[in-house]
C-alpha positions as CSV (number, residue, x, y, z in Angstrom):
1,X,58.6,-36.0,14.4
2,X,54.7,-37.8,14.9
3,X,52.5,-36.4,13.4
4,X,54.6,-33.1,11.7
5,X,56.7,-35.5,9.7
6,X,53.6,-37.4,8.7
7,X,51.6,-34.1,7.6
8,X,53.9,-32.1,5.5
9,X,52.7,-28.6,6.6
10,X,49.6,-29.3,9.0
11,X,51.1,-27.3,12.2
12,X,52.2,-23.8,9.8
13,X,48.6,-23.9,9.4
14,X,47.5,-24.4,12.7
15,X,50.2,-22.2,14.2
16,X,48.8,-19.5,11.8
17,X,45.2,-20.0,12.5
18,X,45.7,-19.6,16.2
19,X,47.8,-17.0,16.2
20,X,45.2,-15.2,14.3
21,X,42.6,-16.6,16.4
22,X,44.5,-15.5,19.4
23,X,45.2,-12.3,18.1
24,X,41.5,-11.7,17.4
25,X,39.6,-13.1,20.0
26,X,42.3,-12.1,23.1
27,X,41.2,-15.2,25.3
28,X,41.7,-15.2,28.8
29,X,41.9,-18.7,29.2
30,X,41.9,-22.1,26.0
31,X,41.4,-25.4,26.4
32,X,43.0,-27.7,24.3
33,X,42.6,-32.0,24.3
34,X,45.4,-33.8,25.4
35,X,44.6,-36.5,22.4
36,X,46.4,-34.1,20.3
37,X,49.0,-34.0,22.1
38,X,51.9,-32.8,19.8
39,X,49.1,-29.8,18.8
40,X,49.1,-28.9,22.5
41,X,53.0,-28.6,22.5
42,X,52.6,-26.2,19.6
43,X,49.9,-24.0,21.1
44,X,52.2,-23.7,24.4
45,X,54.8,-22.7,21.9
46,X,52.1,-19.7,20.2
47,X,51.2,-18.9,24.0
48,X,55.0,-19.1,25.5
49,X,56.4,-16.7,22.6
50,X,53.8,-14.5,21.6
51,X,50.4,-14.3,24.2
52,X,51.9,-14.6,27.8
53,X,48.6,-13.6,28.9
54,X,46.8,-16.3,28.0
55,X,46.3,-19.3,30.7
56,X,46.1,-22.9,29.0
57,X,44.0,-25.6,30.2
58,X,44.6,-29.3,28.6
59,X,41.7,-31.4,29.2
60,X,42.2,-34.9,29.8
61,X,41.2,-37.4,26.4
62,X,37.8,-38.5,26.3
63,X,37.7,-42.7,26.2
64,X,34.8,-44.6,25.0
65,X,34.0,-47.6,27.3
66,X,36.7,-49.7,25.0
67,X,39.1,-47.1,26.1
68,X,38.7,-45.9,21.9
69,X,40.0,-42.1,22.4
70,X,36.5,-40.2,21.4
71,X,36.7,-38.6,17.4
72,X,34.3,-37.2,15.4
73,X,36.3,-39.6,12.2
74,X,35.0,-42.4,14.6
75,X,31.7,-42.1,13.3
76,X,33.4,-42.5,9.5
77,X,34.1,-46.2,10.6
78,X,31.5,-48.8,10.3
79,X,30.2,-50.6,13.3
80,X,32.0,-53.9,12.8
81,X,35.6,-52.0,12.3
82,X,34.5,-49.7,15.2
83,X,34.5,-52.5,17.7
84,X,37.8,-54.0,16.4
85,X,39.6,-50.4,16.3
86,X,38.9,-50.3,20.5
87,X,40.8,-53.5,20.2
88,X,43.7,-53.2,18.0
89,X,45.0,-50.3,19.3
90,X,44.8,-51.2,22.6
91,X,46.8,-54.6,21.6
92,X,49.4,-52.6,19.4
93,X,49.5,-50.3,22.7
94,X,49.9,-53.0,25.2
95,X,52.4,-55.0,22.9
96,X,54.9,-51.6,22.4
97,X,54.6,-50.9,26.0
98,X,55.4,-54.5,27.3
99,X,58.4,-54.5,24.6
100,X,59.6,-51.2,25.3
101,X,59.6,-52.1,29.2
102,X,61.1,-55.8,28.6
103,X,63.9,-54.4,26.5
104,X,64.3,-50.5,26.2
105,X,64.0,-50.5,22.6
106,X,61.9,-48.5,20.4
107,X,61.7,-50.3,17.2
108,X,58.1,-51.0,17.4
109,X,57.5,-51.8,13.4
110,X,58.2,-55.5,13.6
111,X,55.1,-55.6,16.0
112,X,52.6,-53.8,14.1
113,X,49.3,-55.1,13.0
114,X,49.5,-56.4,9.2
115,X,46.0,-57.2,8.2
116,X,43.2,-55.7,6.4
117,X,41.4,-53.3,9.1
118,X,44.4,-52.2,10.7
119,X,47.7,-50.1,8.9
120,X,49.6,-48.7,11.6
121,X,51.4,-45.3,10.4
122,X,53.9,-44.8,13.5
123,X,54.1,-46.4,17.3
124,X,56.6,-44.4,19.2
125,X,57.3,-43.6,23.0
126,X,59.1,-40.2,23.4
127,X,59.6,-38.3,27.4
128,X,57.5,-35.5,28.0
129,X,60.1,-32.9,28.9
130,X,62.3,-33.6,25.8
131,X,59.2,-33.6,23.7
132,X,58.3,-30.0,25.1
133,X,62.4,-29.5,24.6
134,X,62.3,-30.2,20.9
135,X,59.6,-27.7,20.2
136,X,61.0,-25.2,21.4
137,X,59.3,-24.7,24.9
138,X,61.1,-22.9,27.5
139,X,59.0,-23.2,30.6
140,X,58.9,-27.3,31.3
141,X,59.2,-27.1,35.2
142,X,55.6,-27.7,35.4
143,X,55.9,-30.6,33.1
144,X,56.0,-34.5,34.0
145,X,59.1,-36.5,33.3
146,X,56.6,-39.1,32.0
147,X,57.4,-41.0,29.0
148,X,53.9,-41.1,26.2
149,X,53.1,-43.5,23.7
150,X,51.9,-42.3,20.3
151,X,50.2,-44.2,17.9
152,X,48.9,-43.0,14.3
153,X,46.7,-45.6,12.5
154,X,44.5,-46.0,9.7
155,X,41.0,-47.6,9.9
156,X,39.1,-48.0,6.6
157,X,41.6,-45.4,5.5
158,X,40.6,-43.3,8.2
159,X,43.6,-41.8,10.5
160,X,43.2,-41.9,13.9
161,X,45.6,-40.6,16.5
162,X,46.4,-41.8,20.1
163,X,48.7,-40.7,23.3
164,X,48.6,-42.6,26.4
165,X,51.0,-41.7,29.3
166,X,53.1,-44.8,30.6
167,X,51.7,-44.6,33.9
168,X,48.3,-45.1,33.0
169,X,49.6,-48.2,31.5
170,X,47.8,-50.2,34.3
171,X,44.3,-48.6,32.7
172,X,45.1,-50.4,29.1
């Protein structure tokens, strides 16, 4: 699902570095960005089953003033495509969300972008709690019932990653 059926193999390694790291280290407290959101659900997961200990913070996503979720692979784009990335995937955002609200499906790929800048990988709105559910997490009473939008896109062949609760939709 997202991102783990895009990246063959991407969270074994990053469950296995942070357990290590975990294991290592002994942290009282981590902070992890909410823009990664389906890494979050799998550090809660490391945390829940193995270091009970440890407290998790996530901190909120860092927007640019185009509301462009802050990545260092946003300084691999050029200028031009870096003002028109703010843009598209706020459009694709606002388009899902408006069709998802209007309808209640969650087909999205006959609205995605076809053009040169833009090559939209997935666009897919999933509830928190069954998100949290699917990955195994066991302790969800302290979770929203929100429902997220999750876009993965490529710029210049560059992938970029997005999350956006539905209630902030009135911020897009």
């Amino acid at each position: 699902m997202l991102c783990g059926k895009m990246r063959t193999n991407h969270f074994n390694g990053v469950f296995a570095i942070v357990k290590k790291f975990f294991e290592i280290i002994e942290p009282t407290y981590v902070f992890f960005g909410e823009k990664d959101y389906q890494q979050t659900i799998l550090i809660k997961y490391i945390i829940e089953n193995y270091f009970d200990k440890i407290k998790m913070i996530v901190c909120p996503t860092i927007r640019n003033s185009n509301q462009l979720a802050l990545s260092s692979r946003n300084s691999r784009i050029s200028k031009i495509s870096l003002s028109e990335t703010s843009a598209i995937i706020q459009a694709l955002k606002k388009t899902c969300i408006d069709y998802y609200l209007t309808t209640g499906l969650k087909d999205f790929k006959k609205l995605y972008l076809l053009n040169d800048v833009c090559r939209t990988q997935y666009v897919e709105i999933h509830d928190e709690r069954l998100l949290h559910q699917k990955h195994g997490i066991k302790k969800i009473s302290d979770i929203t019932n929100n429902r997220r939008i999750f876009i993965a896109t490529y710029i210049e062949n560059i992938r970029l990653i997005d999350n956006q609760s539905l209630e902030e939709y009135d911020n897009l």
